[in-house]
Structures are given as structure tokens and as C-alpha cells.
C-alpha positions in Angstrom: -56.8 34.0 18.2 -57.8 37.2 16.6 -56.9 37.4 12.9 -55.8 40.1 11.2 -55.6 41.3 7.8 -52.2 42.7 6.4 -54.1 45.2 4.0 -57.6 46.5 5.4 -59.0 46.3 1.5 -61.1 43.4 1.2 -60.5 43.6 -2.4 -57.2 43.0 -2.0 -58.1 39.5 -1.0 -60.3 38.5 -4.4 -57.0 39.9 -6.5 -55.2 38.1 -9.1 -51.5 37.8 -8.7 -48.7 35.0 -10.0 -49.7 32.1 -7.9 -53.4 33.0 -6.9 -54.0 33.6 -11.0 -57.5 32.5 -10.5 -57.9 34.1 -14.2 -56.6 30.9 -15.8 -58.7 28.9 -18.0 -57.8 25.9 -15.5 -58.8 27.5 -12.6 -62.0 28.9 -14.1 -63.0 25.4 -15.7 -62.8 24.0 -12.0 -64.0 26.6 -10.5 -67.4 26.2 -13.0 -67.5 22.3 -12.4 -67.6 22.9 -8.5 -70.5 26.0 -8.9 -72.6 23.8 -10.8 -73.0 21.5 -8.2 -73.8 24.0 -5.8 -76.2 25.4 -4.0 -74.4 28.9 -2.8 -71.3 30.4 -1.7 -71.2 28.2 1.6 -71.9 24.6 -0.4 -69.5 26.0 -3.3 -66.8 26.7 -0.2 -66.9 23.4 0.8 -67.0 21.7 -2.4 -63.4 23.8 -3.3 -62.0 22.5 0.3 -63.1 19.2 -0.4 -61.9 18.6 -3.7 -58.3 20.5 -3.5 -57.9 18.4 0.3 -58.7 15.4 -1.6 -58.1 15.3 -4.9 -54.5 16.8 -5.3 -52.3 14.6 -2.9 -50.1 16.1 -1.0 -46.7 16.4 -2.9 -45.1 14.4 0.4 -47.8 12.0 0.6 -47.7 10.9 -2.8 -44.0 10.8 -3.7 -44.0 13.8 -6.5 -41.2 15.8 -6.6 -42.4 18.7 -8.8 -43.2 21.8 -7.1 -45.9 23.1 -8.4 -46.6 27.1 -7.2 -49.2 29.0 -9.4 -52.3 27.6 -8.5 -53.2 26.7 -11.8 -50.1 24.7 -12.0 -51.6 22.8 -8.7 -54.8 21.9 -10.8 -53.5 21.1 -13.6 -50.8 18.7 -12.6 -52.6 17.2 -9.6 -49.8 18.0 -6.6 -48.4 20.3 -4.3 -47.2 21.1 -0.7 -49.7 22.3 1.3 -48.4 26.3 0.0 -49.1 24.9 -3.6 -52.6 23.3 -2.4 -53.0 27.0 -0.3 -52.8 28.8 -3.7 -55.4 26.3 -5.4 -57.7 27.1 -3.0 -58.2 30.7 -2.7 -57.8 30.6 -6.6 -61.2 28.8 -6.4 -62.6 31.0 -3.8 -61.7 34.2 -5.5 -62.5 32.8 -9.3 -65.8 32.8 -7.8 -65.9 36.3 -5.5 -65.3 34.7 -1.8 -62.6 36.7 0.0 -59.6 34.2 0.4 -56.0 35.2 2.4 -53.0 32.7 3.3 -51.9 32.1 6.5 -49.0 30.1 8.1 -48.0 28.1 11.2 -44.7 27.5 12.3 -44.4 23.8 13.1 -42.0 21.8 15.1 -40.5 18.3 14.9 -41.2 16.0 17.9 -37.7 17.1 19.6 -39.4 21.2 19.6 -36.8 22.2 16.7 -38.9 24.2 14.3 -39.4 22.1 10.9 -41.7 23.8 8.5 -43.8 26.8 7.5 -47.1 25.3 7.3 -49.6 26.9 4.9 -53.1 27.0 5.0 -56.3 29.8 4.2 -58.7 32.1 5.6 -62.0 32.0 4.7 -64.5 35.0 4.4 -67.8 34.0 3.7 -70.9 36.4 2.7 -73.0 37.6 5.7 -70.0 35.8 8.4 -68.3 38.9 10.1 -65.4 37.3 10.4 -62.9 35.1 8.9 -62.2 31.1 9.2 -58.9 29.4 8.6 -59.2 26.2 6.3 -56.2 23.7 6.0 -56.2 21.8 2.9 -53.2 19.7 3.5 -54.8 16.3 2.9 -55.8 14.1 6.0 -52.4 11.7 5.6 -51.2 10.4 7.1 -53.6 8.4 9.6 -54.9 10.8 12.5 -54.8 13.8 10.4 -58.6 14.8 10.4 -58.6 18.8 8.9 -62.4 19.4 7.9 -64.4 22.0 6.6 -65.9 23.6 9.6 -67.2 27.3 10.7 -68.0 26.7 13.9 -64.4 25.7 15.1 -61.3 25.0 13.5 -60.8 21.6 12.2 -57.1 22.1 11.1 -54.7 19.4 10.3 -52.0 20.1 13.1 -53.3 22.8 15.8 -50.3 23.9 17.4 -48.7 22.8 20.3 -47.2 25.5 22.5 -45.1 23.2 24.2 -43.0 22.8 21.2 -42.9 25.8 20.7 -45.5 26.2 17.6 -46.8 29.3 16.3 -50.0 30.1 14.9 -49.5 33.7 13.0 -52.2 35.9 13.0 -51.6 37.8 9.7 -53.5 37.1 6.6 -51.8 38.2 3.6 -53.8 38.9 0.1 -50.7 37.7 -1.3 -48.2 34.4 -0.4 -45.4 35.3 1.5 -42.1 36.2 -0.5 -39.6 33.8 1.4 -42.5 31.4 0.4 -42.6 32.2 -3.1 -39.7 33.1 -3.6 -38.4 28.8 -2.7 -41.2 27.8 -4.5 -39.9 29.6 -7.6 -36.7 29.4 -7.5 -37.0 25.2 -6.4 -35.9 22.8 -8.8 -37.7 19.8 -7.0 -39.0 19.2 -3.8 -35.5 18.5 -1.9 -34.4 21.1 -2.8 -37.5 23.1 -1.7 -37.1 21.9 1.7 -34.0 23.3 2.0 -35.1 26.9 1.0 -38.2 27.0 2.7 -38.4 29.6 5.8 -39.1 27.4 9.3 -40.5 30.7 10.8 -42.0 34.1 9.9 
């Protein structure tokens, strides 16, 4: 699948906004921790994906029920949907100049009914002419296996066309507004569910 990108600025894609406010002392404070340990942009890349897939559980997977939408929020309280988790890292990427968009797949329940926007990230690393899609859900529950890989995509649901799954090609600079727009508005995560867009 080609990607494409909904505004032909790069810079648009290392911008603060609302949720991606990688200008937050929380989000700078990781974002040091993480460079410290690394060796370059690639190492630093995977230390981000590593820690925000693992360290911040899933807001399903761990029972939570706040919805957490800026990604500093995310950090800072340890949860979030995978949109939440999204935000966190391209936060990271762009506190520390790595081009980061979001992205979405439409998934489907096991009967084909559309279910949920899934969110995940493009990647766009220095001297790589292209970008990579990174899922940061979590790897729960068991057989969930997302990864950080360039060489081909280790994501935690590749679509199935037979139930009528969509990946979308776009990469936005900024989330989606029906996305946002449930996440803010949200008072917990049942009620989130109910708002959130099953399709683009």
C-alpha cells in the first residue's frame, strides 16, 4: 500500500498541536530519558515504540476507564486506547525531530460488522525515503505480536479483506476530528466507545 501524506509539508508532521503537545515538560522529560540511552534516531525510534507499546497498558487491557487524549496526559497517567498511546508516540518522535503522522484502520468484529477505528503511526526516519507504520497498541492479548520493524510491517491486526477491513492510506499531521473530537468530549471509556467513528 502506498501511503500518502494529507499535507505535502514535512514540517507539518514535527508540529505541536493539542494532543501531539510534544512541548510539555512530560513529554520532554521522557523524551530525554529515552535519548540518553541511545545511540541515534533509529535506536531512539525503537526505544519510544518499545516503551509507549509496553509500558502504558492498553486502557482495555488494563481495566482503566479514563481516557486520556493529549499525549502528555498518556505519559503522565500511564493509559490510553491505542489513539491515546498514537499521540504518545509521535509526541516522542517529534519532541526529538523524527517526522511522525497518525494513521487508522477500520476493523471488524468476527461476524464482518465494522467495530473500531484502530489507530496507529507512521514513521519517517532520516536517510529512509519513505515512511513505516508502527502500531503501539500493546501485544494483549495472547497472539498479538506488533514489533518495531522497517523491513515489513509488524502491526498488531493486519487487515483482513474478507471482513471487510480497511487499511487507509492517509497520514494526517494532525489526529482525526471525529477522533478527537470523542476523545474530548468522553467522559470515560464506555462512553468513548459509543462516540468513536467505526470508519473514515
Amino acid at each position: 500500500m502506498e501511503l500518502i501524506q494529507q499535507n505535502p509539508d514535512i514540517g507539518a508532521y514535527l508540529a505541536v498541536d493539542e494532543a501531539i503537545d510534544h512541548d510539555h515538560p512530560v513529554v520532554r522529560e521522557t523524551a530525554a530519558r529515552l535519548r540518553s540511552e541511545a545511540s541515534g534516531a533509529y535506536s531512539y525510534a525503537e526505544a519510544a515504540f518499545v516503551f509507549v507499546r509496553d509500558t502504558i497498558p492498553h486502557s482495555v487491557d488494563s481495566g482503566d476507564m479514563r481516557v486520556a487524549w493529549r499525549a502528555s496526559d498518556v505519559l503522565a497517567t500511564r493509559n490510553g486506547i491505542c489513539h491515546g498511546k498514537s499521540h504518545a508516540l509521535a509526541a516522542l518522535l517529534r519532541a526529538e525531530g523524527i517526522p511522525a503522522a497518525l494513521c487508522y484502520q477500520a476493523l471488524a468484529d468476527d461476524d464482518g460488522t465494522l467495530g473500531v477505528l484502530h489507530g496507529l503511526i507512521a514513521v519517517r526516519l532520516p536517510g529512509r525515503d519513505r515512511w513505516d507504520r508502527l502500531d503501539a497498541r500493546g501485544n494483549v492479548p495472547p497472539g498479538v505480536d506488533a514489533q518495531f520493524s522497517l523491513d515489513r510491517e509488524r502491526l498488531a491486526w493486519p487487515v483482513r479483506a474478507e471482513s471487510n477491513e480497511v487499511d487507509y492510506p492517509v497520514l494526517y499531521s494532525e489526529p482525526q476530528s471525529e477522533v478527537l473530537h470523542a476523545m474530548r468530549t468522553a467522559a470515560d471509556r464506555a462512553e468513548l466507545w459509543r462516540l468513536l467513528p467505526t470508519a473514515l
